[in-house]
TORMAR-187469 format. One record per residue (C-alpha): x, y, z; residue in one letter. Coordinates in nm, 3 decimals, padded with zeros to 5 digits. Each point is the difference from the previous one (the first is absolute). Example, Ala and Ser with C-alpha at 12.3 -4.5 7.8 and 13.67 -1.06 7.14 Angstrom:
SITE      px      py      pz rest
SITE  01.230 -00.450  00.780    A
SITE  00.137  00.344 -00.066    S
# end
This chain:
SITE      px      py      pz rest
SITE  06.797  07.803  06.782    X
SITE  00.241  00.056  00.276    X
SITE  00.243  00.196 -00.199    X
SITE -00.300  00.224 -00.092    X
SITE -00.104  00.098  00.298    X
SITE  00.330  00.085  00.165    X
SITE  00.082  00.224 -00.371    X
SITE -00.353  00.169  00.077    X
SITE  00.096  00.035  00.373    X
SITE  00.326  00.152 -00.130    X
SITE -00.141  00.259 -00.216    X
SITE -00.213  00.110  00.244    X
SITE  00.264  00.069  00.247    X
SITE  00.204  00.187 -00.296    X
SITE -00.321  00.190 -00.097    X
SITE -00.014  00.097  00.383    X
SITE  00.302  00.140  00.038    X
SITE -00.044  00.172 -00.326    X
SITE -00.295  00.171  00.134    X
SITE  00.167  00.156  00.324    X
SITE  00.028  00.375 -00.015    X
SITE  00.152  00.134 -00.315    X
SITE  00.152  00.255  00.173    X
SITE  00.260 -00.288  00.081    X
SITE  00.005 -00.156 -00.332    X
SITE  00.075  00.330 -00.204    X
SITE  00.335  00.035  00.272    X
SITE  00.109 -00.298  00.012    X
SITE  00.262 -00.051 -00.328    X
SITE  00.266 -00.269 -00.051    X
SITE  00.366  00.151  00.080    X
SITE  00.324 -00.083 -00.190    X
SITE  00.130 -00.330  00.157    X
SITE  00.213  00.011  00.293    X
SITE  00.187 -00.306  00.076    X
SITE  00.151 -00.115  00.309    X
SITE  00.250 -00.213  00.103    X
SITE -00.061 -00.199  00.353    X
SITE  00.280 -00.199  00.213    X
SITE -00.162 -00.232  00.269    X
SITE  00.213 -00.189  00.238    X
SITE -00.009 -00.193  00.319    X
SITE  00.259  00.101  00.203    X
SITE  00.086 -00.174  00.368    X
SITE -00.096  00.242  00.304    X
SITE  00.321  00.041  00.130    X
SITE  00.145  00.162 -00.333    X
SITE -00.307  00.244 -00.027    X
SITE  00.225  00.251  00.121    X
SITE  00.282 -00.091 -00.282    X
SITE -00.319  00.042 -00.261    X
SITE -00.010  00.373  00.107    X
SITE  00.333  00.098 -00.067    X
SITE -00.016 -00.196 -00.305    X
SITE -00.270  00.219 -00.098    X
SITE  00.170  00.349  00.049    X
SITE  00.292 -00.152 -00.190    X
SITE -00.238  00.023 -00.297    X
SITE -00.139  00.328  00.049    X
SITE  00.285  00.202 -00.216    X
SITE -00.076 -00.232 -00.299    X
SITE -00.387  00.062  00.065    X
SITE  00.009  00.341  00.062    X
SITE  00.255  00.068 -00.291    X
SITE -00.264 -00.191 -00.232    X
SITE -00.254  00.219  00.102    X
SITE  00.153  00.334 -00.018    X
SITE  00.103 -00.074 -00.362    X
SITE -00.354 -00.112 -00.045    X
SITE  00.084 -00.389 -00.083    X
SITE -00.227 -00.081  00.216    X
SITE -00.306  00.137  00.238    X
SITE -00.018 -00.132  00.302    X
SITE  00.179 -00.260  00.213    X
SITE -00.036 -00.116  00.386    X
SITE -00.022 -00.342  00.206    X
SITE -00.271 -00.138  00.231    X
SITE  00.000 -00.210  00.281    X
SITE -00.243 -00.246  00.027    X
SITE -00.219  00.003  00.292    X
SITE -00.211 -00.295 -00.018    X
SITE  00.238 -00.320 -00.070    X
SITE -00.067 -00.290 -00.133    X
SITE  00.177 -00.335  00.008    X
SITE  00.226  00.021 -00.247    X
SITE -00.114  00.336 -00.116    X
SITE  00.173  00.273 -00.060    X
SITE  00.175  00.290  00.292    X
SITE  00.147  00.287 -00.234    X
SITE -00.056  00.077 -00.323    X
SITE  00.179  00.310 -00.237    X
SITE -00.116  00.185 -00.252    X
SITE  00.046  00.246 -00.280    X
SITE -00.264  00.171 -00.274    X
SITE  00.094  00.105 -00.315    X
SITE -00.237  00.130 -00.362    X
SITE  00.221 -00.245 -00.192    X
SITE  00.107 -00.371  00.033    X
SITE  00.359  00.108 -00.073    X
SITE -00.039  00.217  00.297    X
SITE -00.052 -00.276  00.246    X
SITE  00.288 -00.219 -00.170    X
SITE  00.257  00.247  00.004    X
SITE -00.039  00.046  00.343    X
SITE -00.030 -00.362  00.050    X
SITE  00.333 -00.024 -00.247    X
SITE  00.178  00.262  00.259    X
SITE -00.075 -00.260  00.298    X
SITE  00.145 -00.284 -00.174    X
SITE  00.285  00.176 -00.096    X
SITE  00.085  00.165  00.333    X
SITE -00.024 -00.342  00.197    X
SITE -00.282  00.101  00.227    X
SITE -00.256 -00.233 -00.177    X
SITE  00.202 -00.298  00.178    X
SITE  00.099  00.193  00.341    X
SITE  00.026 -00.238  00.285    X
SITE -00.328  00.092  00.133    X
SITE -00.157 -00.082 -00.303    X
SITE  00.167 -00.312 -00.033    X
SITE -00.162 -00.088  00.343    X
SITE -00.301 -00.021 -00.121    X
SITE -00.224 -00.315  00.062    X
SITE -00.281  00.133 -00.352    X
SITE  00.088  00.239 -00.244    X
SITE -00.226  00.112 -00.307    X
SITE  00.026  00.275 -00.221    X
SITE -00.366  00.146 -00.238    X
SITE -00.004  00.255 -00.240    X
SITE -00.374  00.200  00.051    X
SITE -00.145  00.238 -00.242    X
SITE -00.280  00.236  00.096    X
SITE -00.213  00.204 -00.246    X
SITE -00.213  00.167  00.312    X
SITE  00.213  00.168  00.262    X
SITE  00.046  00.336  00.184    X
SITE  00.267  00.163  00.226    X
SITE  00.053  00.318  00.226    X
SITE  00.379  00.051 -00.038    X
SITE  00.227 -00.026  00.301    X
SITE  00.180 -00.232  00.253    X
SITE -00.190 -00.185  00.288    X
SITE  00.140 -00.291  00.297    X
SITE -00.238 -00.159  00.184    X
SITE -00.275 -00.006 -00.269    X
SITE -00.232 -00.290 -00.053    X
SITE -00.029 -00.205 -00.304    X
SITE -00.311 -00.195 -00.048    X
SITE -00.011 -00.253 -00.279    X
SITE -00.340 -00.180 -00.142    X
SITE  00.092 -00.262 -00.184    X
SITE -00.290 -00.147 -00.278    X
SITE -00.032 -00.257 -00.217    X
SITE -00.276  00.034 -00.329    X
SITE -00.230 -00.281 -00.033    X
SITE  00.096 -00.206 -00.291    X
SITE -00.287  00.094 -00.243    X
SITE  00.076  00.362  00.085    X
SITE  00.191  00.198 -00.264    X
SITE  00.283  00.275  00.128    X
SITE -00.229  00.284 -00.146    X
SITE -00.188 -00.094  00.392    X
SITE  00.339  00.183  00.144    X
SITE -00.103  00.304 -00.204    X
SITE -00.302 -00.002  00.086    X
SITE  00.046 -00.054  00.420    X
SITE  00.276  00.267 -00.026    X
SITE -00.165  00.325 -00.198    X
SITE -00.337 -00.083  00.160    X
SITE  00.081 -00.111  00.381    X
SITE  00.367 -00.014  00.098    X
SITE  00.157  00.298 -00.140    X
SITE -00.288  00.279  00.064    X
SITE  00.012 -00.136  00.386    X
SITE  00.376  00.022  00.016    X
SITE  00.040  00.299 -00.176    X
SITE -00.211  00.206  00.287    X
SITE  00.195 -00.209  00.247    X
SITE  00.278  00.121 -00.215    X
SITE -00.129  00.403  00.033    X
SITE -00.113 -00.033  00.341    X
SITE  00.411 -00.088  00.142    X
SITE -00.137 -00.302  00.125    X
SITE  00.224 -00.213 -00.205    X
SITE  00.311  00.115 -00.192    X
SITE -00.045 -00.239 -00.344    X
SITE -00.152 -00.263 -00.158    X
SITE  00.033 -00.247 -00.282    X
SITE -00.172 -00.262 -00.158    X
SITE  00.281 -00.274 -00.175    X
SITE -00.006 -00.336 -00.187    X
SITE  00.294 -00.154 -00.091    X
SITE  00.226  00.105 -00.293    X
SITE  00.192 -00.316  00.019    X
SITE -00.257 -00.252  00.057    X
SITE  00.230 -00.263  00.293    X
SITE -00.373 -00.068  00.061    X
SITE -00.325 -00.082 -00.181    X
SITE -00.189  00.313 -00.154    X
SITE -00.329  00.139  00.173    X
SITE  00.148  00.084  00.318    X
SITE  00.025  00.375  00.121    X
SITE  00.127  00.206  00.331    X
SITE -00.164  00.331  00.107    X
SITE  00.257  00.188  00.237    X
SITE -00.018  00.341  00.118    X
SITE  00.265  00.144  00.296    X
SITE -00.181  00.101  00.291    X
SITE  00.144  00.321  00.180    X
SITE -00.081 -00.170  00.326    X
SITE -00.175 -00.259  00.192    X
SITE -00.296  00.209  00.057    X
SITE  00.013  00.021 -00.399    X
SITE -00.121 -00.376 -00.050    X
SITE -00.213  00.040  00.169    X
SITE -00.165  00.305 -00.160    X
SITE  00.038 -00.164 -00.316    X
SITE -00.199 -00.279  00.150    X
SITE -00.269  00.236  00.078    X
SITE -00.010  00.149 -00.345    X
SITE -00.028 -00.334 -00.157    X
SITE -00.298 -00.138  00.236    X
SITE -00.170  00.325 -00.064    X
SITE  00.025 -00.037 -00.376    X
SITE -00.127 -00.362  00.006    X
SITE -00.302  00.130  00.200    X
SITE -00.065  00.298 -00.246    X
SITE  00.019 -00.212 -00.302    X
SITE -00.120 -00.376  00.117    X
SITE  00.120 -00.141 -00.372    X
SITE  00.348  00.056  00.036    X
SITE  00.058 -00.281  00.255    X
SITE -00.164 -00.287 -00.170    X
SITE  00.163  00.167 -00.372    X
SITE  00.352 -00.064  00.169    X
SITE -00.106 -00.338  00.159    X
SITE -00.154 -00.112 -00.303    X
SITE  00.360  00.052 -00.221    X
SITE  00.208 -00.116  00.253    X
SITE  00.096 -00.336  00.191    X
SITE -00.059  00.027  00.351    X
SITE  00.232 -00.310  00.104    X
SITE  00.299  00.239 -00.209    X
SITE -00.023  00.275  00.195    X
SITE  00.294  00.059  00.234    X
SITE  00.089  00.374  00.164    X
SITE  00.344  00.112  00.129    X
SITE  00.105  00.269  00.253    X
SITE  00.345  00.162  00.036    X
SITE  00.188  00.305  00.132    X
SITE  00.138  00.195 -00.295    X
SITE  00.275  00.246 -00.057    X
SITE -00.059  00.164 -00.335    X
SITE  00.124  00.291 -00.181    X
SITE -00.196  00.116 -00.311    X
SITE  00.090  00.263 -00.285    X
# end
């Protein structure tokens, strides 16, 4: 009997969001998949410095990759809200192709850089390959932006289709006006491609142009919630709670 109720409680919340405007729904499409390649570290305080010139040692192998169109976007973040044991810096590239990410990746290796000294220093290292079928970008080349992470994990009786569903019918119609409005300058939602954890989890990013952009987006998202009163307990009731983790960084980013 339990499993009944929580499958009817489930269909309900699908059949809510299903119901928001169709305005929305008629928009909202999947996109060819863009994958992404991610490099966390930890690296020790006093080399942060060391991590930034490691950084622009990359950028003629980055921005080589993306004039010839191997790839889409790159940048690095630093992480603003540290854990223990967590992560400091991360770098990243964006490519429409899996060999687009590896061949840059294969150009690291085979310059050295993947082991610099720096890198080496590092106390955690992990690497994740992302793929995102929802996404959006202005084009250009920001410093000092904001990255904002959600991170989400699907209940276990919920099927993946619930990802579609949150994204054409809440996330991606509330990020795309962020998107028009300048308040934010892109957005993706990503599962892994190379599952180095268990299916059912997925991030929703977006780049915020400034501080006084989270906060906007913030707004926008309360106001939503109080316009349509469903889509809170839709999202609550296909995802764990105790999962959920966010993540906050400043971002240097250049996109195509």
């Amino acid at each position: 009997m339990t499993r009944k109720v929580v499958r009817g409680l489930l269909a309900l919340a699908l059949t809510a969001l299903a119901t928001l405007p169709a305005l929305a729904q008629s928009e909202v499409k999947e996109k060819p998949p863009m994958y992404s390649y991610v490099g966390v570290w930890n690296i020790p305080r006093p080399q942060w410095s060391e991590m930034e010139k490691d950084n622009a040692a990359n950028q003629k192998v980055l921005e080589k990759a993306l004039a010839n169109g191997t790839i889409i976007a790159y940048g690095e973040d630093l992480n603003l809200i540290h854990q223990n044991d967590g992560w400091t810096h991360d770098q990243w590239w964006s490519s429409m192709s899996m060999a687009g990410l590896l061949n840059v990746l294969e150009q690291f290796y085979q310059s050295g850089s993947a082991t610099s000294s720096v890198l080496s220093s590092a106390t955690r290292h992990e690497d994740s390959i992302y793929v995102s079928r929802y996404y959006n970008w202005h084009s250009g080349s920001w410093k000092g932006a904001y990255t904002r992470v959600g991170i989400y994990k699907l209940k276990a009786e919920v099927s993946d289709e619930a990802i579609d569903k949150l994204a054409k019918n809440l996330v991606v119609p509330l990020l795309e006006q962020m998107l028009s409005d300048g308040v934010i300058h892109e957005y993706e939602i990503d599962v892994q491609a190379v599952h180095t954890e268990a299916p059912g989890t997925f991030t929703i990013e977006y780049i915020a142009a400034s501080a006084e952009g989270l906060d906007k987006v913030n707004a926008a998202l309360q106001a939503t919630m109080k316009a349509n009163p469903l889509d809170g307990p839709a999202f609550a009731s296909m995802t764990d709670a105790g999962a959920h983790r966010d993540e906050l960084a400043r971002t240097t980013a250049t996109y195509k």
